[in-house]
N, C-alpha and C positions, 0 to 999 in steps of 0.2 A: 504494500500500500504506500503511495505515495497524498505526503502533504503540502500543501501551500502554503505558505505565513506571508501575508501583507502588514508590514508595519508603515511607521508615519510618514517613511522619509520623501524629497522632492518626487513627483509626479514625472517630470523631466530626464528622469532615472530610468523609467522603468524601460524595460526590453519592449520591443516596439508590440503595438497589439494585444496586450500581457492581461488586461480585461477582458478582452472578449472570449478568455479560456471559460466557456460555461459549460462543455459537456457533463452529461453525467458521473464520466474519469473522474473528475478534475474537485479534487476537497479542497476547502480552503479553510482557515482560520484567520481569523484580523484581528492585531492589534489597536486597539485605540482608534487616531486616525485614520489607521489603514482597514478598519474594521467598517465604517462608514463610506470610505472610498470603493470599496464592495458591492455593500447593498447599492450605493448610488449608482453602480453600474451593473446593477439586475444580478449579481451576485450573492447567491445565499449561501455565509458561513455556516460551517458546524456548530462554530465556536465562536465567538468575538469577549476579547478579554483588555479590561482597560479601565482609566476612571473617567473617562469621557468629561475630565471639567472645563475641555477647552469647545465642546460640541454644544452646537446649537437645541432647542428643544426638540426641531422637526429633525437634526439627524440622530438623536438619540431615541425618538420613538422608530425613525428609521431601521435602525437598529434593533430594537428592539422587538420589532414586526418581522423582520427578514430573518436575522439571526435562527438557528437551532436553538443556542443555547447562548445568554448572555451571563460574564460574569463580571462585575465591577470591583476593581479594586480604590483602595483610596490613595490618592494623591503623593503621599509623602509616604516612601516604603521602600524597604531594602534592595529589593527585584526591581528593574526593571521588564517592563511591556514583555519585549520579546525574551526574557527567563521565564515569567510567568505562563508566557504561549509555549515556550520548549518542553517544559514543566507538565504541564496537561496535557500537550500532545502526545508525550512519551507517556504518560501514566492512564489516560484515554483510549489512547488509538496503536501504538503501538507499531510507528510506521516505518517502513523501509526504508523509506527517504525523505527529507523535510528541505523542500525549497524556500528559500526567506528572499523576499523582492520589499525593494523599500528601506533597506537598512543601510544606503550610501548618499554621497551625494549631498548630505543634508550636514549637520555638525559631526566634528571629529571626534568629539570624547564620546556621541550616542557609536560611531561607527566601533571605535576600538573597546567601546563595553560590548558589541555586538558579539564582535573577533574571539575577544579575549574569555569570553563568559564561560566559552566552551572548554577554557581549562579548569574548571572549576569540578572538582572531585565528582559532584553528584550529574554533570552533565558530559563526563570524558567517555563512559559508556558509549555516549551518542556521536562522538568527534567523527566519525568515518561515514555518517548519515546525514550532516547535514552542508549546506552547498548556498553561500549567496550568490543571487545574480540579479546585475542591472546590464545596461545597453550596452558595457562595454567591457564589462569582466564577469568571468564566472570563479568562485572561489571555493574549492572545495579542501579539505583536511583528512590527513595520515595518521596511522598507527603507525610502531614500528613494523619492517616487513620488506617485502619484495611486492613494487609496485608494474605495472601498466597502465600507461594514460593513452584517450585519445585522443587527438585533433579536431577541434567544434570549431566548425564552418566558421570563416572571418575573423575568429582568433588570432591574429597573426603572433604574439609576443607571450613568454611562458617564463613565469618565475616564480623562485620556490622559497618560502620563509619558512625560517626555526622559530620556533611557539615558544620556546625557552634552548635551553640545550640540547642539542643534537649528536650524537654518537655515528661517525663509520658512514657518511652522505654520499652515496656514489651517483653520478646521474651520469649514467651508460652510452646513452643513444643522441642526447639534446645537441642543439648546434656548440655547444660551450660543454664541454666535459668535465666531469671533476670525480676525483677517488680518493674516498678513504677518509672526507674530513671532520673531521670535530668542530661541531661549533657549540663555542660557550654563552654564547649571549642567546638574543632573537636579532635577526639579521635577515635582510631580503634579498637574495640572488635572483638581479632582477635580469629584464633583456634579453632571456633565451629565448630559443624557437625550437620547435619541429622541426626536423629532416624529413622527417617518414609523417606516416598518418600516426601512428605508433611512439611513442617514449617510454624508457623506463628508468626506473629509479629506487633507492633503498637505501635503510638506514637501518639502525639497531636500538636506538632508546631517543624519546624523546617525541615532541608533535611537528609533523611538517605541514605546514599550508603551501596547497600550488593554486597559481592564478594564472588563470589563461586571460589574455587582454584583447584589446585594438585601439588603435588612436581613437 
C-alpha cells in the first residue's frame, strides 16, 4: 500500500498535475494546510491531521465534510504536522510506501525538521519507506546495505548525503566514483549523474539520503 502526505508547503513546489491524482489507487493524508488544499481540489483524505488555527471557517468545515477522519491537534506541541501524519500513518495503515509532497520550497528549518525527523528512534523503522518529492527533486533514504537505484525521467543530477556518520560508502557505477569512505559528519556529495539507467551503491553503518535532481 502506498500513501500520500500533502503538507503546507509552496503550491509552486509541487510536481506538475500532483492534484489531479484522484483514482481510487491513490490514498492521501493532509497535513494542516495541505489537508485543505485537498479537499479544495475534490480530494478526499483518509486522514487530515493538524490545528487548523491559521484556516478559514468555510475551509475547516471543508475539511471537515470531505475528510475520512479528522484529527486536531493544538497549536503549540512537541511534533510537528508531518511527525504526527508519519505517526498515524505507520500505526493506521501500515504502508509500503509514504510519498510527502509539500515539504520544500517553503522555510528551511520546516524542511530540515522534515529531513531530519526521520532519525529519530521511533521513526528509523520507517527511513527506507518514505520519499519527498516536489518538481525538481525526488528524495528518498538508506539503511545500511547493498543498494540499486534507478534513473527517473528528467533527473538529470544525483547526490548522496550522510544523515550522520557513514561507514565503508562505495558508489560503484555513478559518473564520480568513490570507495571505501568514512564519513564522520553529515555531508552532501553533490553533482553526480547516471551512466547507465542503473547505479549502485553501499555502505555499512549509518543513514544515506540520495536525491535525484534537475535545474
Amino acid at each position: 500500500m502506498k500513501i500520500n502526505l500533502l503538507v503546507g508547503g509552496p503550491i509552486e513546489n509541487y510536481p506538475e498535475r500532483l492534484l489531479e491524482k484522484r483514482g481510487q489507487d491513490e490514498l492521501w493524508v493532509g497535513a494542516d494546510k495541505g489537508a485543505v488544499r485537498l479537499c479544495e481540489a475534490g480530494i478526499k483524505p483518509i486522514l487530515s491531521i493538524g490545528d487548523f488555527d491559521s484556516s478559514t471557517n468555510r475551509e475547516r468545515y471543508l475539511v471537515d465534510v470531505m475528510s475520512k477522519e479528522v484529527m486536531t491537534s493544538v497549536p503549540e506541541k512537541d511534533d510537528t504536522d508531518t511527525e504526527l501524519c508519519l505517526r498515524l500513518i505507520e500505526q493506521r495503515f501500515h504502508p509500503d510506501l509514504i510519498s510527502i509532497y509539500g515539504a520544500t520550497g517553503g522555510r528551511i528549518d520546516h524542511l530540515l525538521a522534515n529531513l531530519f525527523c526521520l532519525l529519530r528512534p521511533e521513526f528509523l523503522n520507517m527511513i527506507s519507506k518514505v520519499e519527498f518529492i516536489d518538481k525538481n527533486n525526488v528524495i528518498r533514504f538508506y539503511n545500511p546495505g547493498e543498494h540499486e537505484i534507478k534513473q527517473i525521467e528528467g533527473m538529470r543530477y544525483l547526490a548522496f548525503v550522510s544523515m550522520g556518520p557513514v561507514d565503508d560508502l562505495n558508489l560503484y557505477d555513478e559518473k564520480y566514483r568513490l570507495r571505501h569512505a568514512n564519513l564522520s559528519r553529515v555531508i552532501s556529495l553533490a553533482s553526480n549523474e547516471f551512466v547507465s539507467e542503473t547505479a549502485h551503491f553501499s555502505f555499512k553503518n549509518g543513514n544515506v539520503c540520495v536525491i535525484w535532481s534537475k535545474d
